[in-house]
N, C-alpha and C positions, 0 to 999 in steps of 0.2 A: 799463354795466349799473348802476352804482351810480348814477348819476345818477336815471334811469328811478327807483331803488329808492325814491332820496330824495323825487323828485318823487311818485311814489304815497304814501308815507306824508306829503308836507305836505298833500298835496289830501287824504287823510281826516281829516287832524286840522283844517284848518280848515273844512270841509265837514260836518262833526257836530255836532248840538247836542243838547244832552245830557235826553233823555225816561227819564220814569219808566214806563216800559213794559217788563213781563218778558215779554213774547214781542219776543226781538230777533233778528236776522242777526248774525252774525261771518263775518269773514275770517279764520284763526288762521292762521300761521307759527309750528311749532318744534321745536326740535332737539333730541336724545335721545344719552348716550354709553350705551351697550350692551356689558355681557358676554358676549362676549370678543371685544375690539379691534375692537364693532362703533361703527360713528357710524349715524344715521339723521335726515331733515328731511322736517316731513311738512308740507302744505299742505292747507288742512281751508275748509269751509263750514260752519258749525254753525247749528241754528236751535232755539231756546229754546223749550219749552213753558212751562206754569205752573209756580209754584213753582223754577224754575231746573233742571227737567228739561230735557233739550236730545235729539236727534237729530245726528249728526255724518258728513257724506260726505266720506273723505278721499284723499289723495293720497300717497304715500310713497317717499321715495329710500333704499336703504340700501348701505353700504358697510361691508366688514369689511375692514383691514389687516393686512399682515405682516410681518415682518421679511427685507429681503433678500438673495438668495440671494448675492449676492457681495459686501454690504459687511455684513452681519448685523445691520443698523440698519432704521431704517423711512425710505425714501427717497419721492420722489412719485411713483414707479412704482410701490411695492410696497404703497402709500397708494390710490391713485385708481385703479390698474389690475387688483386681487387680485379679490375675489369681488365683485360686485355685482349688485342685484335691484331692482324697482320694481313697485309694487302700488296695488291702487286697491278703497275697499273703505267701509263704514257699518258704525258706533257707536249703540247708545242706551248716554246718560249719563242715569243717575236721581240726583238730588242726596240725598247722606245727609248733609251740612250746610251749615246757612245760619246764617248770623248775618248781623250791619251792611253791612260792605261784602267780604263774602266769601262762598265756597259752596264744598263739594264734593262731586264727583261718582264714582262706580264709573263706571269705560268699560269695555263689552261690546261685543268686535264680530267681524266676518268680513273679510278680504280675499284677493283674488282679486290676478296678478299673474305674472312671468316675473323667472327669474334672465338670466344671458348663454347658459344652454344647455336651460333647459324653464320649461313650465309649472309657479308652485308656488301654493299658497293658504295661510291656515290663519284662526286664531282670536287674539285679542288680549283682554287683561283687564286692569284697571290702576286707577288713583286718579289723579284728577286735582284740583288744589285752587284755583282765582280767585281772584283780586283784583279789587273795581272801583274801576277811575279814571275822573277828568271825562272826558265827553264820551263815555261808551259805551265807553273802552276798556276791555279790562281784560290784566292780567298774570297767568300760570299757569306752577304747575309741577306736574310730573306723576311717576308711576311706574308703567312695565306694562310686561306681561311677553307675549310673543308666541309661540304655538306655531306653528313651520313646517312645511307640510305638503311634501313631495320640496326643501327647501330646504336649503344647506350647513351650517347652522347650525337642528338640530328647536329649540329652547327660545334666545330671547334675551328679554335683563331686562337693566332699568334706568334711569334718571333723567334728566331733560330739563325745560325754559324755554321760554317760551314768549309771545308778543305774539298777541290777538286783536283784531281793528279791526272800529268796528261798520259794518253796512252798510246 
């Protein structure tokens, strides 16, 4: 798998070259640590409007750990095996700063999705901030907060990194 991972990210970096065009494509990858003892990795398509507005359909894993019930630590059962959910769901980001080679954006959005025993949805809100690098990439870090609708956890927040590849 990591092979695979390596070979997709050298065939976009050398497969891009780098346009002065803000209506772009991204591919984002990134990972988010979440209150309380949540992790989350979301997988997104993003596509740029003017000005560095964008549209966002994305993709989401989350997982919440806990401490286990016979050794009182966080072992890889009590880690990968405890609560987890997966949701699939769109973002408009309207950009409230730009400067040189940065921007940031407000994310607003919806997701739809299933924990291990129902259906849950809810709404997402957050700040997310760019970087651009040669060749279309760029670097992001982020902060939002998710309301969950019938999910173990109503309200997770928190902070997260992030690699978008352009496409």
């Amino acid at each position: 798998m990591k092979k695979i991972l390596f070979a997709l990210v050298a065939i976009f970096a050398t497969a891009n070259m780098a346009v002065a065009d803000d209506h772009r494509s991204h591919l984002s990858l990134g990972t988010n640590i979440l209150y309380e003892r949540g992790w989350d990795a979301t997988l997104s398509y993003e596509y740029s409007t003017s000005y560095h507005n964008a549209w966002e359909f994305f993709g989401n894993v989350y997982l919440k750990w806990d401490d286990c019930e016979s050794c009182k630590h966080v072992c890889p059962d009590s880690f990968w095996k405890n609560y987890r959910s997966w949701t699939l769901g769109a973002a408009y980001k309207p950009c409230v700063v730009r400067n040189r080679n940065n921007h940031g954006n407000i994310r607003a959005g919806f997701m739809l999705g299933s924990d291990t025993d129902r259906f849950i949805g809810g709404f997402n809100l957050g700040y997310e901030h760019s970087y651009s690098l040669k060749g279309g990439w760029e670097l992001f870090w982020n902060v939002k907060s998710d309301l969950v609708i019938k999910g173990e956890d109503l309200f997770r927040t928190g902070v997260g990194i992030g690699v978008k590849l352009p496409l």
